[in-house]
C-alpha positions in Angstrom: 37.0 -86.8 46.6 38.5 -83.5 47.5 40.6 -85.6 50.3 42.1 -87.6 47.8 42.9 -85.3 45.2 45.0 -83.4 48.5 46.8 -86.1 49.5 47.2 -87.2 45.7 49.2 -83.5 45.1 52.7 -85.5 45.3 51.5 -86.4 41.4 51.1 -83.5 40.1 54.4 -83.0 39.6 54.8 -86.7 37.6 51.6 -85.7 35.5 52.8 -82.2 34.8 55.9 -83.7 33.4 54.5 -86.5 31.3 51.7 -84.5 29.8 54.3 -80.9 29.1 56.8 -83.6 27.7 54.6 -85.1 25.0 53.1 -81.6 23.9 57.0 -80.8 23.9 57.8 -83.9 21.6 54.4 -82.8 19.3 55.6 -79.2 19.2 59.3 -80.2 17.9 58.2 -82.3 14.9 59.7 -85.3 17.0 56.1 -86.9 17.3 54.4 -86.2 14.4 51.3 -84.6 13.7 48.8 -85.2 10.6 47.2 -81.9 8.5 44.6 -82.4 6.1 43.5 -80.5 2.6 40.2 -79.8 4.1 39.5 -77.0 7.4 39.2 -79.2 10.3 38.2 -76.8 13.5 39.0 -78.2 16.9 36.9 -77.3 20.1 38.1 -78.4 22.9 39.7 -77.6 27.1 42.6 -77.7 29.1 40.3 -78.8 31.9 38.3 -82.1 32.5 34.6 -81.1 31.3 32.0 -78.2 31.8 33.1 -75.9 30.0 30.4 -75.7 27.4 31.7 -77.9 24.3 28.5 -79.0 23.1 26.6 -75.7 23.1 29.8 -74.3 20.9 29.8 -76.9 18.8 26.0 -76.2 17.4 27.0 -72.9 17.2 29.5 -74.0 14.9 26.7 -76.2 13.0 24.0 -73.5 12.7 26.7 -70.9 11.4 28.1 -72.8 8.7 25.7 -75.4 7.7 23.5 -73.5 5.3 26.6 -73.2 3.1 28.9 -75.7 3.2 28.8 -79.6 4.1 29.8 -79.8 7.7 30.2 -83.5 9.8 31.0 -83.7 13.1 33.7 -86.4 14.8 33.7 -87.1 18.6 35.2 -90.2 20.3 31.4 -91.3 21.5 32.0 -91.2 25.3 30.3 -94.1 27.6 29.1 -95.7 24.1 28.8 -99.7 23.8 30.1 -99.5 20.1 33.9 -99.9 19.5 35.9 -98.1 16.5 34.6 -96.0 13.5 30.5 -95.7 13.3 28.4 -92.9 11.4 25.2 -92.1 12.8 22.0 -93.3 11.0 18.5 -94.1 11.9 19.4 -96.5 14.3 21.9 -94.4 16.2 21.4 -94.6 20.2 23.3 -92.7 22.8 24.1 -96.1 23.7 25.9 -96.4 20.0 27.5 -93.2 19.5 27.4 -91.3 22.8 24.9 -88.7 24.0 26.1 -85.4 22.5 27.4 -86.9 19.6 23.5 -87.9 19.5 22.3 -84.6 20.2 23.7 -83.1 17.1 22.6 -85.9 15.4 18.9 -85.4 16.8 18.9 -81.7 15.7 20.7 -81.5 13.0 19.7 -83.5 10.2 21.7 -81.8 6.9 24.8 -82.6 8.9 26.9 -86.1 9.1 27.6 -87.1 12.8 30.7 -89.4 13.3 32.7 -90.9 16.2 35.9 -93.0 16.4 38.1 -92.7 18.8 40.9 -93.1 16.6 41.0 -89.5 15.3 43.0 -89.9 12.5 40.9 -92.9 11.0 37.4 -91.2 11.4 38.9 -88.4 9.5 39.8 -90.7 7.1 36.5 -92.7 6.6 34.6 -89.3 6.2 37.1 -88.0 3.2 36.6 -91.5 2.0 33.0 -91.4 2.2 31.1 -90.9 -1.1 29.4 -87.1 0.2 32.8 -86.3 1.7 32.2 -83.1 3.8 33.6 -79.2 3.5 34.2 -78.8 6.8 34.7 -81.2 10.2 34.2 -80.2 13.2 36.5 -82.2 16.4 34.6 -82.0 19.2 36.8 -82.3 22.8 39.9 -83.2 20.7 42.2 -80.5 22.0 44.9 -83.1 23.0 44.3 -85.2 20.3 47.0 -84.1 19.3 47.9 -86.8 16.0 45.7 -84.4 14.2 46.8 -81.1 13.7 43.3 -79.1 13.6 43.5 -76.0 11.1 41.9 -73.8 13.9 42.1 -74.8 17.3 38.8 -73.4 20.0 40.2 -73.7 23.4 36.9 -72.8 26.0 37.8 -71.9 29.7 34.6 -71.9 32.2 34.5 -68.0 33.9 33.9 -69.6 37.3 37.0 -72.2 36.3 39.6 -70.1 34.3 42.8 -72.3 33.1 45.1 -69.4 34.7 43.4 -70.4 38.2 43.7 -74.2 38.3 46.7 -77.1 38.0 47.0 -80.1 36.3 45.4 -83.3 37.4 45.1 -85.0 39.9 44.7 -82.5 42.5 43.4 -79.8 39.4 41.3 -80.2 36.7 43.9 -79.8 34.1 44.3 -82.4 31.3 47.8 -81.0 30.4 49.8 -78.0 31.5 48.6 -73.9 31.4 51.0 -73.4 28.4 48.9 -76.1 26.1 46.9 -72.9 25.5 49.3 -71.8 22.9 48.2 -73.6 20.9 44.9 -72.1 20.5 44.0 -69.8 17.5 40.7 -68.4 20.1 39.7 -68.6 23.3 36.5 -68.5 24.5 35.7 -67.7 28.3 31.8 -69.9 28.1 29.2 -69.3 30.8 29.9 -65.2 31.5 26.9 -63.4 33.9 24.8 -61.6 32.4 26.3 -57.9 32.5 30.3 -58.9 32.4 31.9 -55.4 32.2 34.6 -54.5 30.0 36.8 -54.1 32.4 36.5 -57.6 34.1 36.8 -58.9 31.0 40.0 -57.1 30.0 41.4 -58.1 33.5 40.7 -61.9 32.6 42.2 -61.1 29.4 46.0 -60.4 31.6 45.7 -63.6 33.5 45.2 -65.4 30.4 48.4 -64.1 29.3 47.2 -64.0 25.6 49.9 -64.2 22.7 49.7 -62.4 20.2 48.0 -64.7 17.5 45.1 -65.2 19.7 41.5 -64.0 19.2 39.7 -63.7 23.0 35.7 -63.8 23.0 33.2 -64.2 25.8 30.2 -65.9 25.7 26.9 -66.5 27.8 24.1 -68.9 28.0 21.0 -67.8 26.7 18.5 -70.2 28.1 14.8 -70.5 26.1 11.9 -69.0 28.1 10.0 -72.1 27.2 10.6 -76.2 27.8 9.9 -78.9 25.3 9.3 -82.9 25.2 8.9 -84.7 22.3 5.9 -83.4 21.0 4.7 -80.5 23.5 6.2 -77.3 25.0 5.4 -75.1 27.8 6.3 -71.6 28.9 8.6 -71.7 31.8 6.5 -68.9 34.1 3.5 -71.5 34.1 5.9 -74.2 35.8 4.7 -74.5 39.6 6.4 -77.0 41.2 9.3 -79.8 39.2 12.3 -81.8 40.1 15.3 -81.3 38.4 17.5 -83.6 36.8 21.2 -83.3 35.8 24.1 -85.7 34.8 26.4 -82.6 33.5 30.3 -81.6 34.8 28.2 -78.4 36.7 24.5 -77.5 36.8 25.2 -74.5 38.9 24.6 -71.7 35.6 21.3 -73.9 35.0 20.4 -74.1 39.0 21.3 -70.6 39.3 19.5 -69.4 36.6 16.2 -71.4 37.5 16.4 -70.0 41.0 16.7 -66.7 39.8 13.5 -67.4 37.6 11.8 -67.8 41.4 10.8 -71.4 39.9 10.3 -73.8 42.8 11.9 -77.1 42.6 13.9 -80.3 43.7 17.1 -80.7 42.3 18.3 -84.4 41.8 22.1 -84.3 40.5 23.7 -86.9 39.0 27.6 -87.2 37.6 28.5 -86.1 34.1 27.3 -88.4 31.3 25.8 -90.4 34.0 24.1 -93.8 32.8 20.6 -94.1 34.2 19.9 -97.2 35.9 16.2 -98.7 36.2 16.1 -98.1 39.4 16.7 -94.1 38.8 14.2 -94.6 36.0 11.9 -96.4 38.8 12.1 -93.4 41.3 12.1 -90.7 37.8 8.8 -92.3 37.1 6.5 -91.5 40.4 7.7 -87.7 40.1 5.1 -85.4 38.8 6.9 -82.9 36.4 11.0 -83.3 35.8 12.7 -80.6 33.7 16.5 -81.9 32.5 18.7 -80.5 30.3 18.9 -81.6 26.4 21.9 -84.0 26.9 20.0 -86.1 29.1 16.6 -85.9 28.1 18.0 -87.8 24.9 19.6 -90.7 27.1 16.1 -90.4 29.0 13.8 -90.2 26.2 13.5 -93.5 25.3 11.6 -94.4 28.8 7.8 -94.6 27.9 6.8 -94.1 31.8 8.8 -90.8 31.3 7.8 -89.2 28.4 4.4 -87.8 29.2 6.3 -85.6 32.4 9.9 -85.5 30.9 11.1 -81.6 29.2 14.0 -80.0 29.1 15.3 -76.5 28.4 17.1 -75.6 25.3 20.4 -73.2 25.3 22.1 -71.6 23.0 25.1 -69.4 23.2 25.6 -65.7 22.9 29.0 -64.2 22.4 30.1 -60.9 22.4 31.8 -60.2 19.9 29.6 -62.0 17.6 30.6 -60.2 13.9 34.7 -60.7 14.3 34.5 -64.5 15.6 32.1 -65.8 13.0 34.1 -63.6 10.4 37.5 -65.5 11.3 35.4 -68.6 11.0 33.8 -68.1 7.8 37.5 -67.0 6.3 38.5 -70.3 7.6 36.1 -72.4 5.8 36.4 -70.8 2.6 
């Protein structure tokens, strides 16, 4: 793969070109853009996954849903169903995706939508008889037919935008200067112990204008993992396999490692579909710890559930009080 992302770098330039030209055609007015009555927040990347949408997201959910009426709209990645669909009791993350289905497994007070067709979910949800205060567009950052009333662009500390190119040698969706468009940044997955000065230095590579709110945030991994209907501490683990279909296990890997945990890591691609012959080879390990966004696309295998956790995460950012302040002034 990394051989044929060098030798496709003759691209890069055609990419670049066709991706800066559309944002160009957005930002004159020439392609138009829709804005709604209601605050629509957009979370989203410049780059092609892992930068820690999901985890942001509920953040988003747990911060606001205890006062207003929040729904969710994500295209449904890798699901079987085609246009507009609202989650309900049968909802799958074969029917709406798996994170889409994640909120919709923790978050019950919420509405969990996904069409890929931005514009039309947004309008099924205002049409809907509970039509929600708030919707949140998760990875929607070029989606660019709806013009979000806050715009969350992420960037991965290991991965920063400033560092990396546009597809197909990069991992860039669309050129560096799409983050202009971003009302806050986020730099996801800091260490533990990110100085201030590290963090001001990232600040000048991101080249920050001056509308722009920068925060840093961390993972905060639980010190216990769950299943359906058990949980254990994570210091009386002995010995697991590990399982992950995510854009990059390393903070998880690392972090385990760092726990001294022993164990076998089996990695599989981002929202990788499980097979029954994966399932088949799942099913003669002894203990397998996962991550929550594929222990709901795994749940659903009886032989799995008696040995089948994962390890909830949350996210911690650092400057907490002014971040949830702009987004409560949003909202209201």
């Amino acid at each position: 793969m990394k051989f044929l992302r060098i030798i496709l770098f003759p691209v890069v330039p055609i990419y670049y070109l066709i991706t800066w030209l559309r944002n160009w055609l957005y930002d004159k007015g020439i392609k138009s853009s829709k804005s709604y009555d209601i605050p629509i927040i957009c979370v989203g990347n410049l780059s092609t996954g892992g930068t820690g949408k999901t985890p942001m997201i509920e953040y988003l959910i747990r911060l606001l849903k205890d006062e207003k009426s929040i729904a969710t709209l994500s295209r449904g990645y890798k699901r079987i169903t085609e246009g507009y669909v609202i989650a309900d009791h049968g909802a799958t993350p074969d029917t709406i995706g798996d994170e889409p289905y994640q909120f919709y497994r923790k978050f019950k007070t919420i509405r969990v939508a996904v069409d890929g067709n931005r514009q039309n979910g947004i309008a099924q949800l205002l049409s809907s008889e509970n039509k929600p205060d708030v919707i949140l567009l998760d990875d929607a950052y070029q989606h660019r037919k709806v013009k979000a009333g806050l715009n969350i662009l992420l960037t991965a500390y290991y991965n920063l935008y400033s560092d990396d190119i546009v597809l197909p040698t990069g991992n860039l969706r669309e050129p560096r200067s799409g983050a202009k468009r971003a009302n806050i940044i986020v730099v996801t997955k800091c260490p533990t112990g990110i100085t201030e000065n590290e963090k001001d230095k990232i600040a000048e590579k991101l080249k920050l204008a001056p509308h722009q709110q920068l925060v840093f945030s961390s993972i905060d991994y639980a010190d216990k993992v769950i299943s359906t209907d058990l949980e254990m501490p994570l210091e009386s683990l002995s010995k697991f396999t590990l399982v992950t279909g995510i854009a990059n296990a390393k903070p998880l890997v690392d972090f385990l490692t760092n726990k001294g945990l022993s164990f076998n890591h089996l990695e599989y691609p981002d929202h990788y579909s499980f097979r029954p012959n994966d399932i088949e080879e799942l099913a003669k390990k002894e203990l397998i710890i996962t991550t929550e966004k594929d222990f709901v696309r795994l749940a659903d295998n009886e032989n799995l559930l008696p040995k089948l956790f994962y390890l909830p995460i949350e996210i911690t950012i650092d400057k907490k009080d002014a971040f949830d302040s702009t987004i409560e002034s949003f909202v209201d």
